[in-house]
N, C-alpha and C positions, 0 to 999 in steps of 0.2 A: 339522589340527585334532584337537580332543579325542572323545573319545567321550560328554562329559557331555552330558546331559538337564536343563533346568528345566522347573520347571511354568510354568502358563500363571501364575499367582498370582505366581509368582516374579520372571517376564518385567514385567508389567503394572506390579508394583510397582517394578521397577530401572526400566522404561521411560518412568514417570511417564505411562501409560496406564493402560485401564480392562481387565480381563478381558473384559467385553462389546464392548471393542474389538476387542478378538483375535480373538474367536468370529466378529466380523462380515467381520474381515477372511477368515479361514479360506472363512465362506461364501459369498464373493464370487471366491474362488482366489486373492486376491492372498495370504495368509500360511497356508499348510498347514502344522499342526502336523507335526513331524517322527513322533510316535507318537500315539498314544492308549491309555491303559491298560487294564484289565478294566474299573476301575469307569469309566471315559468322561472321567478325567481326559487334558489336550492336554500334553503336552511339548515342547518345541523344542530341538534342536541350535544349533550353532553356525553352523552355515551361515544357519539360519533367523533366529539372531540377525542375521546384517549383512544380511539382505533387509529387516527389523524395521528396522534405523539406516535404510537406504536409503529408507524408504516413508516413515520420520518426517522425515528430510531433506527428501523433495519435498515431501510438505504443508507444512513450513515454506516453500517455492517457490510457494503457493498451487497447485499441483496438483489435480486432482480424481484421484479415483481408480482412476475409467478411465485417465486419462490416464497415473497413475503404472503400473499393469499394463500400461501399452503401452512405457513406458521399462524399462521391469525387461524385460522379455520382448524386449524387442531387444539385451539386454549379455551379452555372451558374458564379459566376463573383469568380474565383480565390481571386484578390487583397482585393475582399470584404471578406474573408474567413480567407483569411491572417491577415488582420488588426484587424477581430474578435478575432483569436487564439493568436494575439498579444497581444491586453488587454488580454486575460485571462494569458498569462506569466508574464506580468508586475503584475498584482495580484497575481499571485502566488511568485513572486521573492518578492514581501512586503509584502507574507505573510513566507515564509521561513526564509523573514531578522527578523520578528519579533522572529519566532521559537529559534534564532540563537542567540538573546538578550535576551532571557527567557532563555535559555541553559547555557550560561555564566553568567547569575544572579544568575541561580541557583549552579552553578560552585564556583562561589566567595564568595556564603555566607556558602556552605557546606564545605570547606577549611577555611574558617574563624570562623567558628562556628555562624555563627549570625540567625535569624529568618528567616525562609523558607515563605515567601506568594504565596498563591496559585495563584489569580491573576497574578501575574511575572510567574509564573512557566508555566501555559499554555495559556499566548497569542500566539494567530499564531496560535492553535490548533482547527482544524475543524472535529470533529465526521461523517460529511455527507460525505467524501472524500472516505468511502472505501463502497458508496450505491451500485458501481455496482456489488464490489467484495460481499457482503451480501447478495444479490441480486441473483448472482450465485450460490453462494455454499449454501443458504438455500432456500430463495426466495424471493418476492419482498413484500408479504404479512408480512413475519419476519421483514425485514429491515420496511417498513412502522409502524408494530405494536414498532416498538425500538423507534422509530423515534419520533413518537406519546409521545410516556412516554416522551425520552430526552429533546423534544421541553417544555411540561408541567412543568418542573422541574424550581427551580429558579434559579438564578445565586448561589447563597451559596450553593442549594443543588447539583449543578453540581461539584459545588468545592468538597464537603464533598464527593461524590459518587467517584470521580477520587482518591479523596485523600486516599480511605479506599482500592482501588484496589492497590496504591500503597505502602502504609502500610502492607497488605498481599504478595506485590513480594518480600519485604526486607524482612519480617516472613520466605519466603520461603526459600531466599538466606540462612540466618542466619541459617536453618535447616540444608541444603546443608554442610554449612561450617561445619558443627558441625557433620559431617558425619550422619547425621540420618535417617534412609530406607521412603522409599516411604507408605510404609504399618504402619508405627510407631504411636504409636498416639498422637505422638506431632504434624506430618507432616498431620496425617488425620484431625487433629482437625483444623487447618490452611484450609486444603482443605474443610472443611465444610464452613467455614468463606470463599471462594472462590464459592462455588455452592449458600450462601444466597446470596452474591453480586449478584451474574448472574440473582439469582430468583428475583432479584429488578426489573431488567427492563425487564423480558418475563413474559406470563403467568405462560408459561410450559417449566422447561429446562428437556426434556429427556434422558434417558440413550446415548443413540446416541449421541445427539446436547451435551453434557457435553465432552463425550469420544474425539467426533469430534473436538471439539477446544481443548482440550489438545494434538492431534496427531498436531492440525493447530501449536502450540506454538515452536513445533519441526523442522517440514516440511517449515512453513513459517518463513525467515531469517530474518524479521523485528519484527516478535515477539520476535524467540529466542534472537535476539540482544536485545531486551527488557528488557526480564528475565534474560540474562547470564552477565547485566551489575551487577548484584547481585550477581556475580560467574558463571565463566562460569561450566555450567552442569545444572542450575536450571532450563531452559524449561523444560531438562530430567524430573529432580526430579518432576514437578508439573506435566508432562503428566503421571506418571508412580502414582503419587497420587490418579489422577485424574480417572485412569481405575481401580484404588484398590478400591476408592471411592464410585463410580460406582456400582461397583461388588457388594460390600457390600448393598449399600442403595437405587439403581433403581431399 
């Protein structure tokens, strides 16, 4: 490598990061400026750049930053590390492309009116992708007991099980659209059809674990875009179902 120096100004702006990113990173030891000048100005090497690619990589991993100072502080060979997270983008970029040819199949034949296949509909789609997020917010025991069922299942019934959650978000939309309350029992009766799905794959869905992912549908922007592609407000309506639900029968 070279002997050049950036500054941190320089860094932040190629990185499409902030200077006070930098700094925080610095004061935390996960990215030590390579120098510091007279006047208190941070420089970085080159080395310091590919620690910089690597720490932006695993936050796009949803990493925390403990987490990422305990990956970096165990890799002896950088380039070997690199070329690893490499394949895993190259895999992910053929699995997005497929996501992205399923989307537009499903696209062209819903405007054209013709026959929906579930196979077309979710190639590219991997259920294991959100183990750590499951993992977190319930625990590693829930995520392995889901995991257990999903893996046992066969290919048709994985179709049919995705296919009946999605037959219930358009039930929910079409509620929505039709202005009808959360508490109604057109909407509750949808919501029961929503708590047997969930009691498919755990033992036990409890008041809590129900409530909780109805609040997740809201709070989390990839679900509500989920739901609100069937009108936007329907997260609302199914969280607001979902604690009426609740109330009533936990």
């Amino acid at each position: 490598m070279t002997g050049t120096h950036w500054s941190i100004q320089d860094i932040a702006r190629t990185a499409g990061t902030t200077s006070r990113t930098l700094r925080h990173y610095g004061q935390i030891g996960l990215l030590e400026p390579t120098r510091v000048g007279a006047n208190g100005y941070r420089y970085y090497d080159e080395h310091a750049l590919v620690r910089l690619q690597r720490i932006l990589l695993l936050r796009d991993l949803g990493l925390s930053l403990p987490s990422i100072a305990e990956v970096l502080d165990g890799e002896q060979d950088s380039a070997a590390a690199l070329r690893a997270h490499l394949e895993w983008l190259e895999q992910e970029r053929a699995r997005i492309g497929r996501q992205i040819e399923s989307v537009r199949t499903t696209l062209r034949k819903l405007e054209g009116g013709e026959q929906l296949m579930a196979d077309e509909m979710f190639d590219g789609f991997d259920h294991t992708q959100y183990e750590q997020e499951v993992t977190e917010r319930w625990s590693k025991e829930a995520y392995d007991r889901g995991n257990r069922w999903w893996s046992a299942l066969s290919e048709q019934e994985r179709k049919a099980f995705v296919q009946e959650q999605a037959d219930i978000a358009r039930d929910f939309g079409a509620a929505r659209a039709a202005g009808l309350a959360a508490d109604s029992d057109e909407v509750q009766a949808i919501t029961a059809r929503q708590y047997a799905w969930l009691e498919r794959s755990s033992e036990q869905v409890s008041k809590a674990y129900f409530t909780g992912l109805g609040d997740m549908y809201v709070a989390d922007p990839r679900f509500t875009a989920n739901y609100d592609k069937h009108g936007e407000g329907t997260a609302v309506l199914i969280r607001d179902a979902m604690h009426v639900y609740a109330d009533r029968n936990l």
